[in-house]
Backbone bond lengths (Angstrom), bond angles and torsions (degrees), N, CA, C in turn:
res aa  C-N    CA-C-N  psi(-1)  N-CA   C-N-CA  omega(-1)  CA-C   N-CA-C  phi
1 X - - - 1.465 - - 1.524 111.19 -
2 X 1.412 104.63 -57.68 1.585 100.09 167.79 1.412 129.38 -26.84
3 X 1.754 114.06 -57.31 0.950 109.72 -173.30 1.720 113.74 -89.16
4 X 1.527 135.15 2.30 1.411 134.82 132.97 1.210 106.07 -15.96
5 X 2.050 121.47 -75.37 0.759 131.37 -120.05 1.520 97.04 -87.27
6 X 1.440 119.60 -37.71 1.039 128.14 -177.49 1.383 124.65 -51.16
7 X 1.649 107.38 -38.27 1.689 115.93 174.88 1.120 106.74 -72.76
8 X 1.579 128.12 -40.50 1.317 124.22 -177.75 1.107 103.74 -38.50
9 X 1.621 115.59 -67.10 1.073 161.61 -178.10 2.239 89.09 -23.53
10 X 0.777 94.53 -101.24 1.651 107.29 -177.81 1.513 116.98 -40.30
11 X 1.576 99.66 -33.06 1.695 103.20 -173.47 1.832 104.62 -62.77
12 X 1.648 97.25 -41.92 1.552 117.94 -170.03 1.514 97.25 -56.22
13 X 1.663 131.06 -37.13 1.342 127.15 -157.15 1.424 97.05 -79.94
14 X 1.231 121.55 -49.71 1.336 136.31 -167.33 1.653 115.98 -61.54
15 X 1.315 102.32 -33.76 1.572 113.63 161.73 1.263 125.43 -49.59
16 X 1.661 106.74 -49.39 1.394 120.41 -166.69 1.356 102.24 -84.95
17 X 1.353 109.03 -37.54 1.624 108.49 -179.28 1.934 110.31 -59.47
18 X 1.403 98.80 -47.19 1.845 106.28 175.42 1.489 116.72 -41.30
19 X 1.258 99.86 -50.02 1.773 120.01 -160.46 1.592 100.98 -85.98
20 X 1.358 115.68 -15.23 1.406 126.37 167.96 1.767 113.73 -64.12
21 X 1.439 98.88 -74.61 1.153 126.47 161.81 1.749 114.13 -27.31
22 X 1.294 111.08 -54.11 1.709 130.30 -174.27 1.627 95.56 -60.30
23 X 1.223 98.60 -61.34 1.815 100.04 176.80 1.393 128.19 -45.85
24 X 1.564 102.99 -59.51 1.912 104.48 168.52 1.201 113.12 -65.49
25 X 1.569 124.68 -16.86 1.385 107.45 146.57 1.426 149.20 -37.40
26 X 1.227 96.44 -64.45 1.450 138.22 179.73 1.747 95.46 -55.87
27 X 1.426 124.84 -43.96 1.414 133.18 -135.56 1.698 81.88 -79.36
28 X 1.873 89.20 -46.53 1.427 91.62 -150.70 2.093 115.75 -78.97
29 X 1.507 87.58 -18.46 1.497 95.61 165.58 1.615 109.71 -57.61
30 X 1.499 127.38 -64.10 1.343 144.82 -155.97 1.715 88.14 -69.40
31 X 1.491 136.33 -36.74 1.312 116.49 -166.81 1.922 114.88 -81.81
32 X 1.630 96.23 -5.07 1.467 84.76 -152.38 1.794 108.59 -93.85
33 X 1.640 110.53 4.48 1.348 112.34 150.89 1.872 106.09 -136.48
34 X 1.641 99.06 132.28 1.367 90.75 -177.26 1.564 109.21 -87.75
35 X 1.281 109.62 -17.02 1.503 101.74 -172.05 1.545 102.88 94.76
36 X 0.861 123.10 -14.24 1.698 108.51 171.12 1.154 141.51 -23.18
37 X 1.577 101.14 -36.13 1.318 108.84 -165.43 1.429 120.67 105.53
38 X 1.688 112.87 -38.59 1.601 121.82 -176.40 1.520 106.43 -63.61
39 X 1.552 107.65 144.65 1.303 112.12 153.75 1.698 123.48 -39.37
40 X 1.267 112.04 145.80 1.506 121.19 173.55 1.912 107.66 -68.44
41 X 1.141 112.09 149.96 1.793 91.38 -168.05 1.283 124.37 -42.13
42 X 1.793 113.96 -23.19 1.444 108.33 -174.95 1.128 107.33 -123.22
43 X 1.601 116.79 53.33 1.239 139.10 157.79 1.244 132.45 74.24
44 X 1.844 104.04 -9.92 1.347 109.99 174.98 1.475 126.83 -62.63
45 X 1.430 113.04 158.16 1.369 143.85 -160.84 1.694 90.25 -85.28
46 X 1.386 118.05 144.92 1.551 145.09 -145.11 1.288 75.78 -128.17
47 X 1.898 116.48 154.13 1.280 112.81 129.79 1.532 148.10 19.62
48 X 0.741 111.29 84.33 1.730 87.63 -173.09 1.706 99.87 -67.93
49 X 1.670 91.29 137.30 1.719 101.86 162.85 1.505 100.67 71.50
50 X 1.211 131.78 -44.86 1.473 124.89 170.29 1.534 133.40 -42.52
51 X 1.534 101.90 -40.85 1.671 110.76 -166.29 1.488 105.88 -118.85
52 X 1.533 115.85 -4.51 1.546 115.02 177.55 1.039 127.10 119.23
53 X 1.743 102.38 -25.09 1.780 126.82 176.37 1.521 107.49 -67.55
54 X 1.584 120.69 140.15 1.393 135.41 172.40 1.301 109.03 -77.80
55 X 1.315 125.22 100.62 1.331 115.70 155.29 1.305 116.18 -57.73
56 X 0.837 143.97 22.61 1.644 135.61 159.64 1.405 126.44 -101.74
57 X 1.547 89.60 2.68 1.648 115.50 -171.83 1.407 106.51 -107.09
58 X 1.354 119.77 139.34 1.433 108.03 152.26 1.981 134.03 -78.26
59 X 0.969 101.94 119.93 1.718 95.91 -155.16 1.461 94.81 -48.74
60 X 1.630 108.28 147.86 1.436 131.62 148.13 1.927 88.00 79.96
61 X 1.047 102.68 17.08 1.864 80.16 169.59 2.148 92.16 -132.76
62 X 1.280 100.99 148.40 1.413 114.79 -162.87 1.490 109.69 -112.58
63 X 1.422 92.50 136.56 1.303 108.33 169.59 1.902 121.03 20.71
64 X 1.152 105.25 -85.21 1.697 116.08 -166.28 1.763 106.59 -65.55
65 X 1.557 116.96 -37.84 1.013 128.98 -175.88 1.758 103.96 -77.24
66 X 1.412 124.56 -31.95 1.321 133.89 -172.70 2.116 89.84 -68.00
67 X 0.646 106.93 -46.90 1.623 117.70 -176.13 1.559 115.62 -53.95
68 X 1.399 111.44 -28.41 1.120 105.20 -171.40 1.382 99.85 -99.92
69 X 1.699 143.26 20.68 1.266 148.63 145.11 1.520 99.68 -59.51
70 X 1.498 93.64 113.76 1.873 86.22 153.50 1.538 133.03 -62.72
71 X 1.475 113.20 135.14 1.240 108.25 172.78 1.159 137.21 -33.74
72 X 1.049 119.12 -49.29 1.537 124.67 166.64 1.675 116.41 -77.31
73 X 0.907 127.98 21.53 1.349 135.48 165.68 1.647 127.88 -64.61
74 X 1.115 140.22 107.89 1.268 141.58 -164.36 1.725 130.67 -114.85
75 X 1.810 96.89 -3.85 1.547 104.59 -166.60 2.083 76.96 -145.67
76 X 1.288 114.67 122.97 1.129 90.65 137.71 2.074 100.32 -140.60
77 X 1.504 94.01 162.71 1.216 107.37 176.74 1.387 102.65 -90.54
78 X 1.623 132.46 128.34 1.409 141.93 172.33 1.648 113.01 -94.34
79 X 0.864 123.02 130.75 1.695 119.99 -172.97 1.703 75.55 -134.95
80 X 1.704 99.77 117.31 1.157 119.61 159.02 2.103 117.01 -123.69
81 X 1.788 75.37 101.54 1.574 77.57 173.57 2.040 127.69 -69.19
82 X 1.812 102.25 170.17 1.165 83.20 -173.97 1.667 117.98 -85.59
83 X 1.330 113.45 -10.92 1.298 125.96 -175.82 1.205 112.59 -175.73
84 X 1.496 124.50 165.86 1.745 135.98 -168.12 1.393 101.41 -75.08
85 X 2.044 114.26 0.23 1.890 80.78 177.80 1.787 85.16 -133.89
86 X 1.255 115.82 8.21 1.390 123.63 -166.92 1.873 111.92 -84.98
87 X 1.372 117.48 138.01 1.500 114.13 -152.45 2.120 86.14 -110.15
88 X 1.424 109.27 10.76 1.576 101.83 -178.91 1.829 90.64 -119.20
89 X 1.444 89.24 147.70 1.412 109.99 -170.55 1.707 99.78 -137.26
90 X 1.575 110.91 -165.59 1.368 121.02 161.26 1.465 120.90 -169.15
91 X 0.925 101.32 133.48 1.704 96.93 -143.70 2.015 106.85 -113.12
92 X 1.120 107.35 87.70 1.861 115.73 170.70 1.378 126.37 -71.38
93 X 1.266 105.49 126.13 1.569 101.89 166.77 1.721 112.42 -96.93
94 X 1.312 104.77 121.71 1.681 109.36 150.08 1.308 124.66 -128.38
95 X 1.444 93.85 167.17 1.540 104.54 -153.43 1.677 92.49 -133.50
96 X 1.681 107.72 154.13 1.711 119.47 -163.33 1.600 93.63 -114.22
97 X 1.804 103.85 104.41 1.058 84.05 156.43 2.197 98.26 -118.80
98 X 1.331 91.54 155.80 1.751 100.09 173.11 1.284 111.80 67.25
99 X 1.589 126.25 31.85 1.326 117.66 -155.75 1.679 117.19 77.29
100 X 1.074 117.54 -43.87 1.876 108.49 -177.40 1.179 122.76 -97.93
101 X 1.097 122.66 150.36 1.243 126.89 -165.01 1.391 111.54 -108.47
102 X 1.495 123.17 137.02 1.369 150.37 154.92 1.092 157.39 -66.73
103 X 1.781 136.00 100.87 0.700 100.17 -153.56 1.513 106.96 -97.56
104 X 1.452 123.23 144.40 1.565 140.42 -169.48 1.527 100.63 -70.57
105 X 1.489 96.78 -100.77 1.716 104.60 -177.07 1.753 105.88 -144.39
106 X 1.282 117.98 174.21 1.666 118.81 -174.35 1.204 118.15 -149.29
107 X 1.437 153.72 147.50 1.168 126.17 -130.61 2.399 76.70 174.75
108 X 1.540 95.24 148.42 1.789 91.80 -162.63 2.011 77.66 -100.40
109 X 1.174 88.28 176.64 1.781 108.95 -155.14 1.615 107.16 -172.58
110 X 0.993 95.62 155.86 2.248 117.64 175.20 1.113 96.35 -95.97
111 X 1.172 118.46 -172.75 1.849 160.63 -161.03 1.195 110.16 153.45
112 X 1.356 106.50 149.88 1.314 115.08 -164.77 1.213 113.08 -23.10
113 X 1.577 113.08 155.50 1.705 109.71 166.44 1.150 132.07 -83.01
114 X 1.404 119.45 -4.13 1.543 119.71 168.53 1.936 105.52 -92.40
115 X 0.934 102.43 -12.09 1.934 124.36 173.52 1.295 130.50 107.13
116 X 1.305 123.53 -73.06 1.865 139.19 -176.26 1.246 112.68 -136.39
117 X 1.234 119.55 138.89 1.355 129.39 150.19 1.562 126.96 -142.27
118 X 1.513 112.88 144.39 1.491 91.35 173.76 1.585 116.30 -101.81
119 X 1.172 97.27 17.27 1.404 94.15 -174.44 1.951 88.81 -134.70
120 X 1.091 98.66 89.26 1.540 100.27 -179.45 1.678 110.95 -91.25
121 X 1.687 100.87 130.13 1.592 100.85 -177.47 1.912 82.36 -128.03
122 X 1.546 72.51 159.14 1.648 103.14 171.58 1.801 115.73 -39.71
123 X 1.736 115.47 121.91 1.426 105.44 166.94 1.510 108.14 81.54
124 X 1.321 134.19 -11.03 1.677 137.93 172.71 1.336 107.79 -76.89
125 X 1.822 130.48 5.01 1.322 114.08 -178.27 1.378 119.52 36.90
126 X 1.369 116.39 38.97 1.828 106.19 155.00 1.410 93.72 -136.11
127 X 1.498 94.39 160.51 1.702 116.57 163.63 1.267 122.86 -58.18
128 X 1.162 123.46 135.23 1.342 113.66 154.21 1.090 150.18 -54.17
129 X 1.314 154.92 98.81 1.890 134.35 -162.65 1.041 114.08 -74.88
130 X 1.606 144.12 123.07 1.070 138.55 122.38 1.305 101.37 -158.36
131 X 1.629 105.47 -135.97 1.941 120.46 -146.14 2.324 76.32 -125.75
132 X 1.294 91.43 108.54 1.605 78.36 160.88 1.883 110.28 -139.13
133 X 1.552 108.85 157.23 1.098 92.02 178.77 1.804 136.37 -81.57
134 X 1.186 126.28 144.32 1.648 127.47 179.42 2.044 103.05 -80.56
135 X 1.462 87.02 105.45 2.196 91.50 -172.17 1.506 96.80 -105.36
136 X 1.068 125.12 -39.89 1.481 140.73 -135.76 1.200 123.53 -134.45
137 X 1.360 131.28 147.96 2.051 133.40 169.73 1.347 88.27 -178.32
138 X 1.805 79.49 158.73 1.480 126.79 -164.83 0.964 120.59 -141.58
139 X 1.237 118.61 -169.87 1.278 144.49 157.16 1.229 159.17 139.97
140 X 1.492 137.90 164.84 1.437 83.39 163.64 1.648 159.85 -85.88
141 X 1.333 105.60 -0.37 1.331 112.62 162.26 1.544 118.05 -88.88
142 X 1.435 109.51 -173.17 1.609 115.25 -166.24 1.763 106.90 -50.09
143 X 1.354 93.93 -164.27 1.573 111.77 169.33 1.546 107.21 -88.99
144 X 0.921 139.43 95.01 1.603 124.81 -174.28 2.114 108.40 -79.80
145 X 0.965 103.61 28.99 1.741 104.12 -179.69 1.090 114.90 109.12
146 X 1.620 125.19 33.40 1.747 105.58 179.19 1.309 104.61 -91.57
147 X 1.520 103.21 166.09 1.661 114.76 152.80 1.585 126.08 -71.90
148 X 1.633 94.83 -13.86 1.673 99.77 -149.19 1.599 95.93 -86.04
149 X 0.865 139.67 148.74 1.741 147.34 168.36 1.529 97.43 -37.03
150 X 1.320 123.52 111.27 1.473 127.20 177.07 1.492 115.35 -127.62
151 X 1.910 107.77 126.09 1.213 108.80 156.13 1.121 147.07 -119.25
152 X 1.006 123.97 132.65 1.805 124.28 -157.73 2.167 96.23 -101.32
153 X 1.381 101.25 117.31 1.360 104.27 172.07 1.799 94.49 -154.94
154 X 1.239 86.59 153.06 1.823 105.41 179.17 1.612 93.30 -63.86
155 X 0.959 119.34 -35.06 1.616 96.67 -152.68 1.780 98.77 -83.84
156 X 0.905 132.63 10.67 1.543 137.71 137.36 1.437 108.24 -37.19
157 X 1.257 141.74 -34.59 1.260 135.73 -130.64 1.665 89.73 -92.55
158 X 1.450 115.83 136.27 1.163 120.14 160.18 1.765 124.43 -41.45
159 X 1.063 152.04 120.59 1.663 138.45 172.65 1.139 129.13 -67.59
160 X 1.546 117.21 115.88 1.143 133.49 -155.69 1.910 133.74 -60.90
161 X 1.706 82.24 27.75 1.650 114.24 -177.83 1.239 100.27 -83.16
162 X 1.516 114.49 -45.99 1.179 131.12 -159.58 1.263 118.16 -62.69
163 X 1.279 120.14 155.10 1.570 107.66 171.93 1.372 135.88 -42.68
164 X 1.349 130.75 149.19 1.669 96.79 -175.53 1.547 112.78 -97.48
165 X 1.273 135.59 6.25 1.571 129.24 132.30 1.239 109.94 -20.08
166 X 1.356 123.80 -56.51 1.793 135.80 -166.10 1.108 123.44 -68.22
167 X 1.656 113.79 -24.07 1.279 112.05 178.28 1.156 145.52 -26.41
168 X 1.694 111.02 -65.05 1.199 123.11 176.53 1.584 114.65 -85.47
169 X 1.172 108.96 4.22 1.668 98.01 -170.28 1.470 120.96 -57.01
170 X 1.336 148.01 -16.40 0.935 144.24 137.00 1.362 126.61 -81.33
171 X 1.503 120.16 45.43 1.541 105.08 166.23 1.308 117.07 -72.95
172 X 1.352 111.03 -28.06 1.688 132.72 179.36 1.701 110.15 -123.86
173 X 1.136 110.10 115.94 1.225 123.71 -178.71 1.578 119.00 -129.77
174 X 1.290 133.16 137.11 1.270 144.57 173.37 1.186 98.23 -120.61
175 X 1.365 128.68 124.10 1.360 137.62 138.66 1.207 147.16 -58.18
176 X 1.718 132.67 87.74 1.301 121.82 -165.52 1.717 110.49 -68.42
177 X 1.086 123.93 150.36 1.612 128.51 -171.27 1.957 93.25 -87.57
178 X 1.210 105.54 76.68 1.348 111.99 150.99 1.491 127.13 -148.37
179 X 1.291 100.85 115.79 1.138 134.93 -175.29 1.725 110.63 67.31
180 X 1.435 108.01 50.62 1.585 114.61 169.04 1.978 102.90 -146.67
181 X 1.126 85.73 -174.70 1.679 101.80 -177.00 1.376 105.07 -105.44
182 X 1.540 93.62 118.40 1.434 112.21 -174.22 1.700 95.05 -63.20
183 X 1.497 107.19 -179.95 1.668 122.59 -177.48 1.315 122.42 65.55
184 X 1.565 122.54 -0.78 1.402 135.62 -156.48 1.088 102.60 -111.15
185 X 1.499 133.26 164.61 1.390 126.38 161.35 1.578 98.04 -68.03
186 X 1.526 95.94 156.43 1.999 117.13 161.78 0.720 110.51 -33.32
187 X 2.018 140.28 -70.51 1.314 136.43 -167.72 2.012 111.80 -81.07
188 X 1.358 112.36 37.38 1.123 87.60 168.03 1.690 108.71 -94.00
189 X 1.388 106.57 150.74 1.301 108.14 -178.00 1.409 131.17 -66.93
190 X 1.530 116.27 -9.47 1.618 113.06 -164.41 1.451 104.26 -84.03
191 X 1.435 117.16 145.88 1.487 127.58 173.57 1.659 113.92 -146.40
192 X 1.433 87.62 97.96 1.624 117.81 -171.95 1.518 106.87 -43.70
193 X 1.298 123.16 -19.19 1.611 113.86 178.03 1.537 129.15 -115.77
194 X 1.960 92.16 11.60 1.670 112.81 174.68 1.146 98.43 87.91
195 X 1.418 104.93 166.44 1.280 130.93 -151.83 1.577 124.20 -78.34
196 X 1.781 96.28 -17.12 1.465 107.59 -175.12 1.665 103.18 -96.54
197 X 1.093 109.21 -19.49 1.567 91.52 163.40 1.558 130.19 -63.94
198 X 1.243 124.36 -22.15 1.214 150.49 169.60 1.643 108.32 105.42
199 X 1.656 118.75 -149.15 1.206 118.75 169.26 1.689 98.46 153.01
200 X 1.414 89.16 -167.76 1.829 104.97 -153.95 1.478 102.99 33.12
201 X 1.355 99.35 79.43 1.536 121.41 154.83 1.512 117.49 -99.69
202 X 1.032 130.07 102.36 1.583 135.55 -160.99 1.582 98.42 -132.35
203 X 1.703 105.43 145.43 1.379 110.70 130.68 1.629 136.41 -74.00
204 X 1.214 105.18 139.99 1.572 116.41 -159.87 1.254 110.77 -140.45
205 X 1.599 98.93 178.62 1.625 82.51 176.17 1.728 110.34 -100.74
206 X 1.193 108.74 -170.28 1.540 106.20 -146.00 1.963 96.49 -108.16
207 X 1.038 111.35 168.19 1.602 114.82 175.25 1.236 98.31 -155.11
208 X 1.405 123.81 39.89 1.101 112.61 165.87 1.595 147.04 75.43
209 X 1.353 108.91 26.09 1.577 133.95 178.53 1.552 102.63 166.36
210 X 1.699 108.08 -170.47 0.850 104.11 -171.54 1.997 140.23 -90.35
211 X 0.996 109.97 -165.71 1.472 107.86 -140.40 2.076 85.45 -109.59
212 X 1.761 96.25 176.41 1.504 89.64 164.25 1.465 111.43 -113.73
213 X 1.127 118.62 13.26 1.724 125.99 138.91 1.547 102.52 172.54
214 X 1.671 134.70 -5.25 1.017 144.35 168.71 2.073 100.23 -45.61
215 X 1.636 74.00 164.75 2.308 72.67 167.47 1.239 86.64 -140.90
216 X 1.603 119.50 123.45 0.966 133.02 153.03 1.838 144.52 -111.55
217 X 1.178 126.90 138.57 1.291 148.32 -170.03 1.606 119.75 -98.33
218 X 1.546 110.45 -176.14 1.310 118.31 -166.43 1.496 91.33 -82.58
219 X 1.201 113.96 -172.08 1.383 142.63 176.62 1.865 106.97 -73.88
220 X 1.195 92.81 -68.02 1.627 104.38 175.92 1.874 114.37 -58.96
221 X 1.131 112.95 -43.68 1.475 123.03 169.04 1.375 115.09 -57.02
222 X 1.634 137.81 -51.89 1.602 134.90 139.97 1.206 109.67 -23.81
223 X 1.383 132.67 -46.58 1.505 120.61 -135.26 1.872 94.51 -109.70
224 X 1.423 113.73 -3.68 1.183 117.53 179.60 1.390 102.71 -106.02
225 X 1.396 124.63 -32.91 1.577 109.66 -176.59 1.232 109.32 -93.28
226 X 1.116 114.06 0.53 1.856 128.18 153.86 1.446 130.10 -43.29
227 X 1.889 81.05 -52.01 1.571 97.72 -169.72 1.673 88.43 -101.39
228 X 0.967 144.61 10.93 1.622 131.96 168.62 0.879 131.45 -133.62
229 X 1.375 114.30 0.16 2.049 129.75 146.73 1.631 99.27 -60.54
230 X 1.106 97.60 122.67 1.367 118.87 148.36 1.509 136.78 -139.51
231 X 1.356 103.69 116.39 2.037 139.30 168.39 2.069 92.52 7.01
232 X 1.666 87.13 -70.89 1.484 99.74 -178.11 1.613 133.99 -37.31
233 X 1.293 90.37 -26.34 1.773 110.54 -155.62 1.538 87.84 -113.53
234 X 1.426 119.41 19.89 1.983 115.68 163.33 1.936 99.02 42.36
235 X 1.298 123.23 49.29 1.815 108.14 174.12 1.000 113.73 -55.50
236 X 1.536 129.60 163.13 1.041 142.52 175.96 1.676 129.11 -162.87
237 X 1.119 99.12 125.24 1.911 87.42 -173.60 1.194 103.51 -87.90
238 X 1.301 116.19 177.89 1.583 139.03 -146.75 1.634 91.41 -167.65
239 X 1.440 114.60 128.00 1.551 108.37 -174.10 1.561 95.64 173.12
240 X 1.435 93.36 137.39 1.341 137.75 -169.49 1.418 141.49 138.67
241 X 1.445 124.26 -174.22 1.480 94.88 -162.19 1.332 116.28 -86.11
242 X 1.266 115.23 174.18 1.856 112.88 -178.74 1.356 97.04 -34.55
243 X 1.319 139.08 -46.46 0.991 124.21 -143.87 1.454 126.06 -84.83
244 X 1.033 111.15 -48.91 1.997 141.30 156.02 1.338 90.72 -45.07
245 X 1.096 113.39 -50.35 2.045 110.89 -175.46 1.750 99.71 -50.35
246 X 0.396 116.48 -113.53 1.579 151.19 167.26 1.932 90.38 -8.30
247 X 1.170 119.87 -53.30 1.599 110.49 -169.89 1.688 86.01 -78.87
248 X 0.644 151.22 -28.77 1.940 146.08 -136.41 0.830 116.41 59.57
């Protein structure tokens, strides 16, 4: 009898221990999307229709700021910083197909080193916030496959004062359309709203901290939204921190 009792005995533990186990399963499946609706931390797009999120939306950017995408817009790049004084960001491309939007690929990135601003002036080391358009790239090396109007000239080249982290940071350059003349190369100098607003705000490539209001990336991350911006598809970045995102 004793030893009956004993298997009972163990079978009963092993039950409770299983069905234990089954639960923190269960717990940990059910916790790891809440359905909120919020972007995932690095902004990617959920399910469509599954978890609650609008595919017709771009995740983590709100209402007033969603508005200032042109309609006909089909690519935009999202630069979601980590905070209003923070110089690390992460920067997604999606793309519209059928009305919903996609998310492509995402890749971590700087902004300025003092972080965000919406009122960006000359020399304050922060980014600017808003919706601007992608017309233009450069640099100094070749064309590696864009659609976008590209110019390759030496005088891109960072000056060799500079740190040598810095070097290459403009071998690949995209120009965001703030506060310059679209159709132009990146380094042209004119800035239609003066000098104290600032300008040549570009994506670039990255050296590893932060920027003096540029947002910059890897090597391979340039060389892919190079080759997958396209003129046709009106791109456009979207950038600032979660927070400006999300309020408009």
């Amino acid at each position: 009898m004793g030893g009956v009792r004993s298997d009972r005995a163990r079978c009963t533990a092993w039950a409770v221990t299983a069905a234990g186990t089954l639960l923190a399963a269960l717990a940990a499946c059910g916790s790891s999307d809440s359905g909120s609706g919020a972007p995932e931390p690095d902004g990617r797009a959920g399910r469509s229709g599954a978890d609650g999120r609008d595919p017709h939306r771009v995740p983590g950017i709100g209402p007033a700021m969603l508005r200032r995408i042109p309609a006909g817009s089909g690519q935009v790049v999202a630069v979601y910083g980590d905070g209003r004084n923070s110089a690390d960001s992460t920067v997604v491309l999606y793309t519209r197909h059928d009305g919903a939007w996609r998310h492509v690929r995402d890749w971590p990135a700087h902004n300025g080193g003092n972080g965000w601003s919406r009122n960006h002036r000359s020399g304050d080391r922060r980014s600017p916030v808003g919706v601007f358009t992608l017309t233009d790239a450069g640099g100094v090396l070749g064309d590696p496959g864009t659609e976008l109007p590209y110019t390759q000239d030496r005088s891109f080249a960072a000056p060799r004062w500079w740190a040598k982290p810095y070097w290459h940071d403009f071998d690949y350059v995209i120009a965001i359309d703030y506060n310059r003349v679209r159709g132009v190369p990146p380094n042209d100098p004119r800035r239609p709203e003066g000098e104290g607003k600032g300008g040549s705000i570009w994506l670039h490539m990255d050296h590893g901290s932060g920027t003096s209001g540029c947002v910059s990336m890897s090597r391979q991350a340039m060389e892919f939204l190079l080759r997958e911006l396209d003129p046709d598809r009106r791109p456009v970045v979207v950038m600032g921190d979660r927070a400006d995102l999300t309020g408009g």
